[in-house]
C-alpha positions in Angstrom: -44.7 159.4 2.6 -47.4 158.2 4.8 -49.3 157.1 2.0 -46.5 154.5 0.4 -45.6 153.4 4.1 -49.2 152.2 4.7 -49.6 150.7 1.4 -46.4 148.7 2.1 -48.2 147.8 5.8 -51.3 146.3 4.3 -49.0 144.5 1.4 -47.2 143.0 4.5 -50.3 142.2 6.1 -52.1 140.5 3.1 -48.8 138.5 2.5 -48.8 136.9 5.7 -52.3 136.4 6.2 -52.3 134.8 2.3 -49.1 132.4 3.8 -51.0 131.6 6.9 -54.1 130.5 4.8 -51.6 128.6 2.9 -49.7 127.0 5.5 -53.1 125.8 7.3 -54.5 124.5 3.7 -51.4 122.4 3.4 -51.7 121.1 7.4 -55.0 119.9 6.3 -53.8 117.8 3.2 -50.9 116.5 4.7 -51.8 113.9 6.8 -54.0 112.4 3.7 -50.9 112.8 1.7 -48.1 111.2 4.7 -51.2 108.7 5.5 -51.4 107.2 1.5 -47.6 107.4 1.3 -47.2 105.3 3.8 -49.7 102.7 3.0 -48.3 102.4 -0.3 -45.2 101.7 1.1 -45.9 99.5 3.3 -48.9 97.5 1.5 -47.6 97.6 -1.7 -45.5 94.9 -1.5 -48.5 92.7 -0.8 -50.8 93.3 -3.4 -51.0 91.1 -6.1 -53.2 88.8 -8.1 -53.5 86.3 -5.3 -54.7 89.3 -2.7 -57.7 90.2 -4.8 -58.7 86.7 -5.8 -57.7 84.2 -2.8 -58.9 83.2 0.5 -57.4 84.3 4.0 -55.0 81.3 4.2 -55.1 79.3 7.7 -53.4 81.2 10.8 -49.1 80.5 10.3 -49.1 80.0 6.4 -48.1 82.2 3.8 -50.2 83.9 0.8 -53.5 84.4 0.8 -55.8 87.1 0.1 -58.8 89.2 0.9 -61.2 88.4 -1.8 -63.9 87.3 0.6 -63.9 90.4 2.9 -63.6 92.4 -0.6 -66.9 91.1 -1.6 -67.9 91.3 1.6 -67.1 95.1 1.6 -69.6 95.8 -1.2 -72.4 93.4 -0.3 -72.8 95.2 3.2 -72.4 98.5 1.2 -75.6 97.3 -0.7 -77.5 96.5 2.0 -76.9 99.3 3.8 -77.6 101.2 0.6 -80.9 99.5 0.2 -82.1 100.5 4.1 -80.3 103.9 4.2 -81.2 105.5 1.0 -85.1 105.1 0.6 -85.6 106.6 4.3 -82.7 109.0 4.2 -84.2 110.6 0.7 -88.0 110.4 1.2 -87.1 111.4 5.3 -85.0 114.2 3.2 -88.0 115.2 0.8 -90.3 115.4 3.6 -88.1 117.9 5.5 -88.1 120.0 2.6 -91.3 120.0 1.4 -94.0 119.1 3.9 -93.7 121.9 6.9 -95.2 120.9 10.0 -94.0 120.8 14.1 -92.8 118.1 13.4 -89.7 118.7 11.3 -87.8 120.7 14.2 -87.5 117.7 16.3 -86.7 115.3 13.2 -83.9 117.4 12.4 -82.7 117.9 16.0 -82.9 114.0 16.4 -81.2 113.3 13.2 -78.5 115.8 13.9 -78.1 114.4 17.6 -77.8 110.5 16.1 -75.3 112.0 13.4 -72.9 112.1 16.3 -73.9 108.8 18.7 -70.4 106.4 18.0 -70.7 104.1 15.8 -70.0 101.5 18.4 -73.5 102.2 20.1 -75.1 101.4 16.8 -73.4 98.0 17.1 -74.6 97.3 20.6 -78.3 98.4 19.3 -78.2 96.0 16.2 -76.9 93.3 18.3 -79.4 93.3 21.2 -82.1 93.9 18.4 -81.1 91.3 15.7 -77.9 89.0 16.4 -79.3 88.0 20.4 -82.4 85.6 19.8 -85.5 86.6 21.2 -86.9 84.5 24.1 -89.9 82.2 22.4 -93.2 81.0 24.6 -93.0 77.4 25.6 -89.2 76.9 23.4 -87.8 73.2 24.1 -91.0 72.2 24.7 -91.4 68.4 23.9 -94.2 66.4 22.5 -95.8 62.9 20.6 -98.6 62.7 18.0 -100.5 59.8 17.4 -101.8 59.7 14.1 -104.8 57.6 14.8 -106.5 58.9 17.6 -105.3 62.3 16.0 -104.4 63.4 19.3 -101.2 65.5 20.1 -99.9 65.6 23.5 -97.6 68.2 24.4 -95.2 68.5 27.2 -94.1 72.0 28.3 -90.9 72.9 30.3 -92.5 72.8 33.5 -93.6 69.0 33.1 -97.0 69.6 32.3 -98.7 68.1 29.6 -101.5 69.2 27.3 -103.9 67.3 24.6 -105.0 68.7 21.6 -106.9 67.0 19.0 -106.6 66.8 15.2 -110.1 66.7 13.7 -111.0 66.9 9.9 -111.6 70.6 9.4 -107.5 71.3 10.8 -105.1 72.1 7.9 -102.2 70.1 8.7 -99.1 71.3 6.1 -96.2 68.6 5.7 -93.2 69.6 4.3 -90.5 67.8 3.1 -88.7 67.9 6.4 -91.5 66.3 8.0 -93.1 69.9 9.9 -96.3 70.6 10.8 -96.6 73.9 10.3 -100.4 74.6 11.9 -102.5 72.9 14.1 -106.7 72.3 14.8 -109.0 75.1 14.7 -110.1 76.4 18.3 -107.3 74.9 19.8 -105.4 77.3 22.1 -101.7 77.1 21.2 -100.7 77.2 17.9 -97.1 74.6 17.2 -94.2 74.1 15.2 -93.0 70.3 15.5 -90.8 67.9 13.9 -91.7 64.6 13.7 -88.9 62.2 14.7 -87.4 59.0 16.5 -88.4 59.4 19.7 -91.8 61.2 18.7 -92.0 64.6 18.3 -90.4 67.5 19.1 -91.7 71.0 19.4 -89.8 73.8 17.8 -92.1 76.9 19.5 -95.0 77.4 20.7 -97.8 80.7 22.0 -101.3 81.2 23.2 -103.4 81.9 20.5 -106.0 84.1 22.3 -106.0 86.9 19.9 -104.5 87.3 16.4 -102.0 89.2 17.1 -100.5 86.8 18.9 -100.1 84.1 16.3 -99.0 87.5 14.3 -96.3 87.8 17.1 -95.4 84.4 17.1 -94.7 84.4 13.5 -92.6 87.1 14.0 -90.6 85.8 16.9 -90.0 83.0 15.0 -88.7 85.1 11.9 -86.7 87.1 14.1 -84.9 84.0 15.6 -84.8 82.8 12.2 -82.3 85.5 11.3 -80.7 86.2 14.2 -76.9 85.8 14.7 -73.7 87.4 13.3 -74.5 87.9 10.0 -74.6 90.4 6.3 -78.2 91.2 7.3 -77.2 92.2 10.7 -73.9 94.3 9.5 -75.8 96.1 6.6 -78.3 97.1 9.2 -76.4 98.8 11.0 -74.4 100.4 8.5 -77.9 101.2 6.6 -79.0 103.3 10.1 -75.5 105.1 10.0 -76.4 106.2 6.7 -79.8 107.4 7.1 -79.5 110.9 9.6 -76.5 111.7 6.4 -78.5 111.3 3.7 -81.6 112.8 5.2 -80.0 115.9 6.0 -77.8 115.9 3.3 -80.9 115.4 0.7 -82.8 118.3 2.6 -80.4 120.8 2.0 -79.7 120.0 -1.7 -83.7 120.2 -1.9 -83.6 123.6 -0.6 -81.6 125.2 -3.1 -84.2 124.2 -5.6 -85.1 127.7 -6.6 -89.0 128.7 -5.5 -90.1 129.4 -9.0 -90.0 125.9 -10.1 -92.2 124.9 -7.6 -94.3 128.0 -8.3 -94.8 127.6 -12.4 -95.4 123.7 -11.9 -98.5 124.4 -9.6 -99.4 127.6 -12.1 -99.7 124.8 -14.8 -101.9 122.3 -12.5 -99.3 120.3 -11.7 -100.3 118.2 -8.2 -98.0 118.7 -5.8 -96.4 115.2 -5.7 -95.8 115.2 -9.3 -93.7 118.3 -9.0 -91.6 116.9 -6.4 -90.7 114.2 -8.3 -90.7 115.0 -11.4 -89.1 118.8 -11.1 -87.8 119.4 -7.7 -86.1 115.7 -7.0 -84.8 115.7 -10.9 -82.8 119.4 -10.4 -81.3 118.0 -7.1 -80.6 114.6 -8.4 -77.0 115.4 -8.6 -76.4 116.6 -4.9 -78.8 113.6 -4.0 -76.5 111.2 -5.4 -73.3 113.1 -3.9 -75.1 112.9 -0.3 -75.5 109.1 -0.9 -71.9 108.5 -2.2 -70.7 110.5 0.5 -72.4 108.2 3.1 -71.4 105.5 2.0 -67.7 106.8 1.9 -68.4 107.4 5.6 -69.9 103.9 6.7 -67.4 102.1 4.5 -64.4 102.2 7.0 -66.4 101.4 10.0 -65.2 98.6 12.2 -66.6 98.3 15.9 -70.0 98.4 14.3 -69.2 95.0 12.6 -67.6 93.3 15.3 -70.9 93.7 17.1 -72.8 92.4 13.7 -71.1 90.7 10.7 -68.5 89.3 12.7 -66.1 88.2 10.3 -65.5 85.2 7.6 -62.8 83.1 6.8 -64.8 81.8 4.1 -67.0 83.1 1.5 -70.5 84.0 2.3 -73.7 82.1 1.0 -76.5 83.5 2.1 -77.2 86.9 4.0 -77.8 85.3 7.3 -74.2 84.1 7.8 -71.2 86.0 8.7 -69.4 87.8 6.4 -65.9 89.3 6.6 -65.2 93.1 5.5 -62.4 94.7 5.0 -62.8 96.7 8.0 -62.9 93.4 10.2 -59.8 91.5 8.1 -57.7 94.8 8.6 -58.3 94.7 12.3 -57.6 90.9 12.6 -54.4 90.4 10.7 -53.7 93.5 12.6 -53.3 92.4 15.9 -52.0 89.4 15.0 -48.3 88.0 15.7 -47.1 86.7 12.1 -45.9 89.5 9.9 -47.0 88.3 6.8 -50.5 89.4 8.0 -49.1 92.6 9.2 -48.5 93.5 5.2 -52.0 92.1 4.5 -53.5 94.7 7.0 -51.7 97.2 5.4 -53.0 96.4 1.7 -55.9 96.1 2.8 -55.7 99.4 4.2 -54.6 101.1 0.7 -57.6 99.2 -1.1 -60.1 100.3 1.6 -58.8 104.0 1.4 -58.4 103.7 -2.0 -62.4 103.1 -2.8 -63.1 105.9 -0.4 -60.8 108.2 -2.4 -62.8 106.6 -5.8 -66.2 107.6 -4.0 -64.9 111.6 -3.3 -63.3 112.0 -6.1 -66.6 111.2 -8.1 -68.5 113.4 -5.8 -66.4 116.0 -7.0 -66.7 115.1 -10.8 -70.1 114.9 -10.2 -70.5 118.0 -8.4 -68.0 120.1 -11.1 -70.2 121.5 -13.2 -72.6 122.9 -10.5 -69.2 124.7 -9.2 -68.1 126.1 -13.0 -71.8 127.2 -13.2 -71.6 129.4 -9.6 -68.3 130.5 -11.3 
């Protein structure tokens, strides 16, 4: 009798413990499930043709689309792809394979910047990138006279200073009219424009030391590209990716069984060869899956772009000008006043968690024949 009564107390205890596990499993899908249910009923209405293909249309009017902030979507997806996945993997493969004191501390800074908001990396990128850097002697003025080949320059504080253009100086004249170096020996090197009211002097820096002209140069790239722009967004979506994939590749790389690595350097196989050719080529699969899975995380992200890309009304030409996203148009029509934008925000909520869904679900294709072979 004691026997059957226990037996009937673990029955009862396995039955509520296996509904318990059930009822929490189903806590955790619902909220995807209510979430999509009600996008699609509330975006639904406004996806059409003219959403995927059309312009914003001006603030009050009707119609429209998000075509611009769709393609804006997947370019800073690609640029973040092309920053985030060469460091993440080779940081990854280096984890894995290279042992040194090192490695602690990049993991332990990797796993701390995992978890910094994704607004801080949008304040980093903008004072790094989107705020100009400060340039010696900018808004400087000058005049050049061609036949006494002398150039005098004027610098902000009023004071002027001659420098003279003898036959060994390479002078460079583009179409635009720059000249894009100045005399040898002389001790500022000058950007000008030649113009009206004679000549006006775009930067200019002590030239004491190469490194300074090398600095120069790259103040003067960095300014060249600075502002709200693609470059700037992907950025910092590319650094948000970089700590995932890292990680994500070193622990893929670890379940590379030993013996691999063993029998390729039995057979004289260097050591670099093996990694790529053997070790990365079994974990190519999970390599790929940390990647997708990154960018399913960075995909969504919006204060990081409000700091960056900015937003675009328009389409974008060229990776130094703003771009919208679909992050950025969701948040805008959002907030706005006019209802018609309201149902916008909410299409463009089902497309942008639609693509994420797309991205895990071919993680999971991806990743199901690994799982039928543990089985």
């Amino acid at each position: 009798m004691t026997v059957v009564t226990n037996h009937k107390w673990r029955k009862a205890k396995n039955m509520f413990m296996q509904t318990l596990t059930f009822a929490c499993a189903i806590l955790v899908v619902l909220p995807l499930v209510l979430v999509f249910y009600h996008l699609v009923v509330s975006g639904i209405g406004a996806i059409n043709w003219n959403f995927f293909t059309q312009l914003p249309k001006p603030t009050g009017e009707l119609g429209g689309g998000m075509a611009n902030a769709i393609v804006g979507t997947f370019i800073l997806l690609g640029i973040a792809a092309c920053i985030g996945v060469p460091v993440g993997v080779l940081g990854g493969i280096y984890l894995a394979e290279f042992g040194s004191k090192l490695n602690w501390w990049v993991r332990f800074a990797a796993d701390v910047v995992n978890g910094v908001p994704s607004i801080t990396w949008g304040m980093v990128v903008y004072a790094l990138l989107v705020v100009p850097l400060p340039e010696p002697y900018r808004g400087t003025t000058g005049a050049f006279d061609p036949q006494s080949g002398v150039l005098t320059v004027t610098d902000r504080s009023g004071e002027s200073h001659d420098f003279t253009v003898n036959d060994t100086t390479r002078l460079h004249l583009g179409g635009d009219g720059q000249l894009n170096s100045l005399p040898k020996g002389t001790d500022v090197i000058v950007k000008f424009h030649r113009g009206a009211g004679g000549v006006s002097v775009a930067d200019s820096i002590g030239s004491a030391g190469w490194w300074r002209v090398f600095m120069a140069y790259i103040l003067h790239l960095h300014n060249t590209v600075s502002g709200f722009s693609a470059l700037a967004g992907g950025l910092v979506l590319g650094l948000m990716m970089i700590p995932l994939v890292m990680r994500t590749t070193e622990e893929v790389l670890h379940l590379v069984p030993t013996g691999y690595r063993e029998a390729a350097l039995a057979l004289g196989i260097s050591k670099s060869r093996m990694i790529v050719q053997i070790v990365v080529r079994t974990a190519l699969k999970g390599i790929v899956t940390g990647v997708l899975l990154a960018l399913a995380r960075v995909a969504g992200e919006t204060a990081p772009l409000l700091f960056t890309a900015f937003g675009n009304q328009g389409w974008m030409y060229k990776v130094t000008d703003p771009v919208a996203a679909l992050p950025l148009q969701i948040f805008s029509y959002a907030i706005s006043p006019y209802d018609d934008w309201h149902r916008q925000a909410w299409a463009g909520a089902l497309v942008l968690l639609t693509m994420v869904l797309v991205i895990n679900i071919s993680v999971r294709v991806m990743t199901r024949d690994r799982y039928q072979a543990k089985g």
